[in-house]
N, C-alpha and C positions, 0 to 999 in steps of 0.2 A: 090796336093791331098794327103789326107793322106793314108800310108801305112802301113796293118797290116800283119803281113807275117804268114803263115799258120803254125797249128802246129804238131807235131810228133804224139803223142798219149796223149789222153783224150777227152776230151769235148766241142762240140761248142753251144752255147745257142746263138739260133736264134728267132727273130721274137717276142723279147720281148716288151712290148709298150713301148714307148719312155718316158720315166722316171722312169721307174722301175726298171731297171737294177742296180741300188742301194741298191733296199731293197733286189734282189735277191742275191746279191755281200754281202749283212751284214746279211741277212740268211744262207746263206751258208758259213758264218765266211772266207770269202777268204783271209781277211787280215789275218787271225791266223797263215794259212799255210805256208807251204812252197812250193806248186805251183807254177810256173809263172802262172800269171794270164793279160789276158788283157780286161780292160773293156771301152766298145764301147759305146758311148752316141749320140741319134740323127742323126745315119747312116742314108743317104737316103735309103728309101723302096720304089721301084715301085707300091707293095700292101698299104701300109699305111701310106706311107707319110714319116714317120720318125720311128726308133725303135733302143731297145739297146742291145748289143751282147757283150755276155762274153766268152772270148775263156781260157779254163782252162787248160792248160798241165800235165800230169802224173797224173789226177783224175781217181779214180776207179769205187767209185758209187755216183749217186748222186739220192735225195729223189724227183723223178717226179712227186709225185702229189703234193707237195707245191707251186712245181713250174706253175702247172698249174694255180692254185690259185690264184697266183700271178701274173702271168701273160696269162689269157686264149688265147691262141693260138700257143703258143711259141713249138718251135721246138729245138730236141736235137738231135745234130746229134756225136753221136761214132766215134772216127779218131784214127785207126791204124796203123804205119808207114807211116802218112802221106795221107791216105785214108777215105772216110768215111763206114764204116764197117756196123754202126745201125744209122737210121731215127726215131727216137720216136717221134711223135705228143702225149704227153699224156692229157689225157680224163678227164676233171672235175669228182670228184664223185658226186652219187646223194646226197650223206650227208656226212657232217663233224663233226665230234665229236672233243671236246677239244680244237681244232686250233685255232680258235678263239673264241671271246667273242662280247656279244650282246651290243651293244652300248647304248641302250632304258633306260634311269634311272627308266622307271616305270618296266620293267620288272622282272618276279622272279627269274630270276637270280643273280639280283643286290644283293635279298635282302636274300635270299637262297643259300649262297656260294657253298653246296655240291651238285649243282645238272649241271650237265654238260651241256654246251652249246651246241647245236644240232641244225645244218642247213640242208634244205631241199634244193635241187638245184631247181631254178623256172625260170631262163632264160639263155641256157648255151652259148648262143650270146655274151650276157653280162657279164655273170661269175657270176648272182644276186643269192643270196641265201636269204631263211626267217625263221626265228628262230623260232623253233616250238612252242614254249612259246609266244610268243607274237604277230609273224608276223612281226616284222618288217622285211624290208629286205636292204641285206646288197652286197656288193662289197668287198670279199677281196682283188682285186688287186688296189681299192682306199684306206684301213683301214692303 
C-alpha cells in the first residue's frame, strides 16, 4: 500500500476529482516552488470512487475559488504543527469574470476581443456555467 506521511504546516487538497489534480498542481505553478509538494492521483474514495490530493507544505495562501472551479467539491484542509487548524469547502461563485473564455466560435466574444467573458452559475452539482453572451454552457473543471 502506498504511503503518504502527513505534513507539518500548509495545505491539504482533498476531494479533488480524479484527474484534476494536474491542472490544479500546473495552476497553482507547484513545480515553480520551492514547496515540498506531494501529488496524489486516483486515491481510493469511499464517496466517489477515485480522486486526487495534493499535500503542499509551508504554503501560506492559496486562491479557493479557482480551486473550486476546478474542481467543485474539493476540500482544503489548514495543517498547523501537524494538526488540521481550517476545513474550507469553498463555494462556487454565482459568476465569473475573465477566468475563463467562451469556447462557441459563433459567439461575440470571439469576434469582440474587449468585452469580458461573464459566466452565470446554472448547476452548482455540476459546476455548469452559461456565458451570458450566447448561452452556451460550460464546465470549468472539464475546460
Amino acid at each position: 500500500m502506498l504511503e503518504i506521511t502527513s505534513i507539518k504546516n500548509g495545505f491539504v487538497l482533498d476531494h479533488i476529482r480524479a484527474g484534476v489534480g494536474v491542472k490544479i498542481f500546473k495552476y497553482l505553478k507547484l513545480e515553480d516552488g520551492e514547496n515540498e509538494v506531494a501529488l496524489i492521483i486516483n486515491a481510493k474514495s469511499i464517496k466517489n470512487g477515485r480522486k486526487d490530493i495534493i499535500k503542499i507544505e509551508n504554503a501560506t495562501e492559496i486562491d479557493f475559488t479557482v480551486l473550486a472551479l476546478l474542481s467543485p467539491g474539493i476540500t482544503i484542509n489548514q495543517v498547523k504543527n501537524e494538526e488540521i487548524i481550517a476545513k474550507i469547502k469553498p463555494e462556487l461563485p454565482k459568476q465569473i469574470k475573465g477566468i475563463i473564455t467562451c469556447n462557441n466560435p459563433r459567439c461575440i466574444t470571439s469576434d469582440e476581443k474587449y468585452l469580458e467573458h461573464v459566466f452565470d452559475l446554472v448547476n452548482e452539482d455540476k459546476g455548469s456555467y452559461k456565458c451570458q453572451y450566447c448561452d452556451t454552457i460550460i464546465n470549468p473543471s472539464e475546460v
